[in-house]
N, CA, C and O atoms as CSV, one atom per row, in Angstrom:
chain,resi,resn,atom,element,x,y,z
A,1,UNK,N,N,27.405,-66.472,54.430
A,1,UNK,CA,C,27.739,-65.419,55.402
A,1,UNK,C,C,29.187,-64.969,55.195
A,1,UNK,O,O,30.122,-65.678,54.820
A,2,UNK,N,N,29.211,-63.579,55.525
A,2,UNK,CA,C,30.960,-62.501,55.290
A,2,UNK,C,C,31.709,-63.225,56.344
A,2,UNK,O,O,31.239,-63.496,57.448
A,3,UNK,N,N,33.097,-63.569,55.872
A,3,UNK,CA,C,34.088,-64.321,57.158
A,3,UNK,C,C,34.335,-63.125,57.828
A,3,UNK,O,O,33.895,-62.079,57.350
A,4,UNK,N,N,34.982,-63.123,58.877
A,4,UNK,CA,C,35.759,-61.858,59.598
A,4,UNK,C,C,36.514,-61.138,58.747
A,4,UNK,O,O,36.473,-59.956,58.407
A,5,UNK,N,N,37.396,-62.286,58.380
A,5,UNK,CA,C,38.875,-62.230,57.261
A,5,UNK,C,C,38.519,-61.320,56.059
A,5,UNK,O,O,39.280,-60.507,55.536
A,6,UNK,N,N,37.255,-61.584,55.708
A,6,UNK,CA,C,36.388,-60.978,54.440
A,6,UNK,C,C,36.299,-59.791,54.437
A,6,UNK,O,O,36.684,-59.084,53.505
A,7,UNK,N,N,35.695,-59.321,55.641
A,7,UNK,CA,C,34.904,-58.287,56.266
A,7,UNK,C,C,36.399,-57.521,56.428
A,7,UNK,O,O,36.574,-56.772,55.467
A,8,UNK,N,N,37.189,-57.509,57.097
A,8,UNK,CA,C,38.309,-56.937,57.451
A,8,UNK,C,C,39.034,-56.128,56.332
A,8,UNK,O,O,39.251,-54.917,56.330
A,9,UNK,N,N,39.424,-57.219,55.202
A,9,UNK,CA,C,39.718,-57.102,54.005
A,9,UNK,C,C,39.011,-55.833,53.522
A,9,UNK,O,O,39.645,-54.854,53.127
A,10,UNK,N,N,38.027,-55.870,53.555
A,10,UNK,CA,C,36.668,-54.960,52.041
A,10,UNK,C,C,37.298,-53.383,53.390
A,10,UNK,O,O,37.753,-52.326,52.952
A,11,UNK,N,N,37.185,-53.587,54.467
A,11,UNK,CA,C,36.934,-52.079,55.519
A,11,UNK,C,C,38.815,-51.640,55.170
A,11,UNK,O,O,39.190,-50.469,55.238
A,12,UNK,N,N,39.748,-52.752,54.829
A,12,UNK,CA,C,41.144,-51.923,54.619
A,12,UNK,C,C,41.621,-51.643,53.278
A,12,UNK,O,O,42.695,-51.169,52.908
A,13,UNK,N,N,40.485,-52.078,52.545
A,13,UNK,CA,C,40.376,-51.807,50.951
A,13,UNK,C,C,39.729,-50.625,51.248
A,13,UNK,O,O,40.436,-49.694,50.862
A,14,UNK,N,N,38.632,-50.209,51.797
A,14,UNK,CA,C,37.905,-48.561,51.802
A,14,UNK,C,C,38.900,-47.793,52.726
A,14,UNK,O,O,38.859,-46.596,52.439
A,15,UNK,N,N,39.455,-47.960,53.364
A,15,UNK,CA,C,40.158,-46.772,54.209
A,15,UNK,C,C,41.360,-46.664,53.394
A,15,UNK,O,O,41.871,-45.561,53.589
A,16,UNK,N,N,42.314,-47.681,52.183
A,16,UNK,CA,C,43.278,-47.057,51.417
A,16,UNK,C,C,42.679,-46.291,50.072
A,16,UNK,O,O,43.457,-45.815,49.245
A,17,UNK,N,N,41.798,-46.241,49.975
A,17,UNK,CA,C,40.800,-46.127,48.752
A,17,UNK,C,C,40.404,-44.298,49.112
A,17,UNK,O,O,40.453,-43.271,48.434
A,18,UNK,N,N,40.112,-44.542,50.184
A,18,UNK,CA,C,39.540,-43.307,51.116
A,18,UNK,C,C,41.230,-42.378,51.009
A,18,UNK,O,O,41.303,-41.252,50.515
A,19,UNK,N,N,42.357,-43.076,51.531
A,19,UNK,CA,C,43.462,-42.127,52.116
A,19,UNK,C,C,43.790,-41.780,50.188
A,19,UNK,O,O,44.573,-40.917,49.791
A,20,UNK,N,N,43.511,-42.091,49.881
A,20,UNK,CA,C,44.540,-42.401,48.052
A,20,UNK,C,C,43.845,-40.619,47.447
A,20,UNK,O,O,44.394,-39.595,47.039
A,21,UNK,N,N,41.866,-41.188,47.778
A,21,UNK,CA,C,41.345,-39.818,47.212
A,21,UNK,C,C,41.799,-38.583,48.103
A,21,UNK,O,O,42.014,-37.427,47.740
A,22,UNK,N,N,41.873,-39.061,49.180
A,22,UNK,CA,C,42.443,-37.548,50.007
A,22,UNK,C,C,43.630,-37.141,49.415
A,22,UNK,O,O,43.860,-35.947,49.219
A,23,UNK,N,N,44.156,-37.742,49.209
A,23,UNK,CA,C,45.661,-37.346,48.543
A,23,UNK,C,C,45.479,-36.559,47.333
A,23,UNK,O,O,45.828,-35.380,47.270
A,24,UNK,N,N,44.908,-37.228,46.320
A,24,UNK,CA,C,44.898,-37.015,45.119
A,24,UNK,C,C,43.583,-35.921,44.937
A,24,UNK,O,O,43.179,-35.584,43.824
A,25,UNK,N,N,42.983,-35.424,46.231
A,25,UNK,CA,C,42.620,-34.098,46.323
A,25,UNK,C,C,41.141,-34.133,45.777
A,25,UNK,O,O,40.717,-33.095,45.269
A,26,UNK,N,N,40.279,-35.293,45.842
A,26,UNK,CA,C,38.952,-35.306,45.281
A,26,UNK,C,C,38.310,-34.960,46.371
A,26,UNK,O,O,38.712,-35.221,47.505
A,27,UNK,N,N,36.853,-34.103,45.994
A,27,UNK,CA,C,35.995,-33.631,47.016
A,27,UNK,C,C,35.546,-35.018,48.049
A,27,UNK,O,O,35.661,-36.237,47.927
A,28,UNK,N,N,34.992,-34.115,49.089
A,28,UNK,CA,C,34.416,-34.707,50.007
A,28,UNK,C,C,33.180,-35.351,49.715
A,28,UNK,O,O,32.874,-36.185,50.567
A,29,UNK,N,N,32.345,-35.217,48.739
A,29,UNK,CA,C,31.492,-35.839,48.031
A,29,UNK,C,C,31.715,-37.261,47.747
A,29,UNK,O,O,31.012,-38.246,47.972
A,30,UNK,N,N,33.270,-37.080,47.004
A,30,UNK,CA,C,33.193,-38.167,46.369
A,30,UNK,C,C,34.090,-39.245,47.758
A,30,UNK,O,O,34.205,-40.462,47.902
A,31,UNK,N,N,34.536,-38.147,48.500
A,31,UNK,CA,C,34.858,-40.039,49.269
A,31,UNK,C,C,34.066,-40.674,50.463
A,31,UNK,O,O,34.149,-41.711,51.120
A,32,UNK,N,N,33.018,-39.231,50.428
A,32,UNK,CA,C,31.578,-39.947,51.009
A,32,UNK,C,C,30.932,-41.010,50.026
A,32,UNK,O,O,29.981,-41.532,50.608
A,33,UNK,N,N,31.109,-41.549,48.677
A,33,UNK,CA,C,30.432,-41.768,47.824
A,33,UNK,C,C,31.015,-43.323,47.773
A,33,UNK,O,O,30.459,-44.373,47.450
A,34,UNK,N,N,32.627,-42.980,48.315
A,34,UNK,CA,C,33.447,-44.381,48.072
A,34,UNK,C,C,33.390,-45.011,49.589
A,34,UNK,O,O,33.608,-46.199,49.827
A,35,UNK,N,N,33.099,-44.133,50.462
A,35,UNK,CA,C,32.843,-44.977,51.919
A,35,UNK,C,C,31.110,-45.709,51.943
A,35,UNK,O,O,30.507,-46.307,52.835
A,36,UNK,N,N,30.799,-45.405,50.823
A,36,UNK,CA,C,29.150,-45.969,50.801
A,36,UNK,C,C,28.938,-46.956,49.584
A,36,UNK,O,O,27.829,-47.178,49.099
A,37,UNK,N,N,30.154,-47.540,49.128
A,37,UNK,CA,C,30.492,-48.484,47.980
A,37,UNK,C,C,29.830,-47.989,47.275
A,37,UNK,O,O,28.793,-48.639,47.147
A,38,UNK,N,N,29.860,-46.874,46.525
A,38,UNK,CA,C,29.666,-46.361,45.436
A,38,UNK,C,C,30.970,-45.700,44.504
A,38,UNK,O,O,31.975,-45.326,45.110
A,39,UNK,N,N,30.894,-45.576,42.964
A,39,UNK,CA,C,31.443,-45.432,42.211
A,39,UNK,C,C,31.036,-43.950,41.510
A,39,UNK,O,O,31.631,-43.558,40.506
């Protein structure tokens, strides 16, 4: 089973992952694509 600690981790790894593509100006596609652990 995911610890909290785990879980916490992976959701503030997708929201800098998420702010990085906003920045760097990639469609909305694709950071629907990275909020759904996809590549």
């Amino acid at each position: 089973m995911i610890t909290i600690n785990t879980y916490k981790a992976h959701i503030d790894i997708n929201i800098s992952t998420r702010k990085l593509a906003e920045l760097t100006g990639l469609s909305k596609s694709t950071i629907n694509n990275i909020d759904c652990g996809k590549t």
